[in-house]
C-alpha positions, 0 to 999 in steps of 0.5 A: 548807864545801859541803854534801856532797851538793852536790858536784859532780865537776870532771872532764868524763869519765874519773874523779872529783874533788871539792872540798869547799873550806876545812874548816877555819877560817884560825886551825885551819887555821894550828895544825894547819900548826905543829903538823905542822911540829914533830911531823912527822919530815920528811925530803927526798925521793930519786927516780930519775930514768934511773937517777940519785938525786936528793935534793928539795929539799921534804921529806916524811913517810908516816905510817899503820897499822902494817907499811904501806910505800910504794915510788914513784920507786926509794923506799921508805918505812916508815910512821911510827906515827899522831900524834894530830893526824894521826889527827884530822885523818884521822878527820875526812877519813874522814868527809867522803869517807866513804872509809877510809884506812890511811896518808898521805904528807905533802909540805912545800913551803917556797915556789914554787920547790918544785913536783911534776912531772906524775905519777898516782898509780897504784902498784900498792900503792894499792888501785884506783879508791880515793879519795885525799884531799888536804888542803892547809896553807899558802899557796896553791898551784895544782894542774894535771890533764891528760888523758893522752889529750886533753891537755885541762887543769884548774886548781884554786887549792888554799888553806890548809885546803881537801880534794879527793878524787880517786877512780874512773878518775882516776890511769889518765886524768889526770896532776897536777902542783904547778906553780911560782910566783915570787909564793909565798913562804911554805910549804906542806903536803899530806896525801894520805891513801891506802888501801894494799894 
């Protein structure tokens, strides 16, 4: 891992993201990837899309301190009490953000096929401007950004144990997407941990 104050924010303008590449080891990372596939209490996803339900194939779980809900897509999610692993893994995150978070939605990709469509997360639920750290488990996926303005593009290559962290202006001037790939096959898991109003 990068030392931290080496960091440096990928964006030309109009908001941050940082790279703080593989914090975990390939073996590390891999246990805690099993370890949230059989303690995770995952369910598909159901969006609203022009005033239809449509139920995801990928899977998902939001996780946090007590009372935090989450309402995106005509959804709304109670939190689930902290796991262990995941109250680690957040106490680690916290410390190299040096940012503090009270809950986490977890997003599990079963391969290429399964992608998330451009989107900010800019829900009123979120505190403003706040970091959004995302960790990725599994196989490697890419991550797109899009300036909404300028249409200007970015592209990260997200691999098995690597954390981002997205904060500042970013959710009110780019857009993020997890694009499609034929050539992954394996799965994938993201933990975005957030501060909630």
């Amino acid at each position: 891992m990068q030392a931290i104050e080496n960091i440096q924010n990928l964006l030309p303008f109009d908001g941050e993201l940082y790279s703080y590449g593989k914090i975990y080891s390939e073996a590390q990372a891999n246990a805690n990837l099993n370890n949230l596939l059989q303690n995770i209490a995952w369910e598909h996803d159901q969006v609203r899309i022009f005033g239809k339900t449509h139920i995801t194939a990928r899977k998902v779980a939001w996780y946090g301190d007590q009372g935090r809900t989450y309402q995106y897509s005509g959804s709304v999610k109670h939190a689930h009490i902290w796991t262990p692993l995941l109250w680690e893994i957040k106490s680690q995150v916290e410390e190299i953000c040096q940012a503090t978070y009270n809950a986490c939605l977890l997003n599990l990709y079963h391969d290429g096929n399964e992608s998330m469509g451009w989107h900010a997360d800019n829900e009123r639920s979120i505190v403003r401007h706040s970091s959004i750290a995302s960790l990725s488990l599994g196989s490697r996926r890419r991550f797109d950004l899009k300036h909404l303005a300028t249409g200007e593009k970015r592209s990260l290559d997200l691999e098995n144990g690597q954390l981002i962290n997205m904060k500042g202006a970013i959710q009110e001037h780019w857009k993020h997407a997890l694009a499609k790939s034929k050539k992954v096959t394996d799965l994938r898991i993201n933990l975005t941990f957030r501060c909630m109003i």
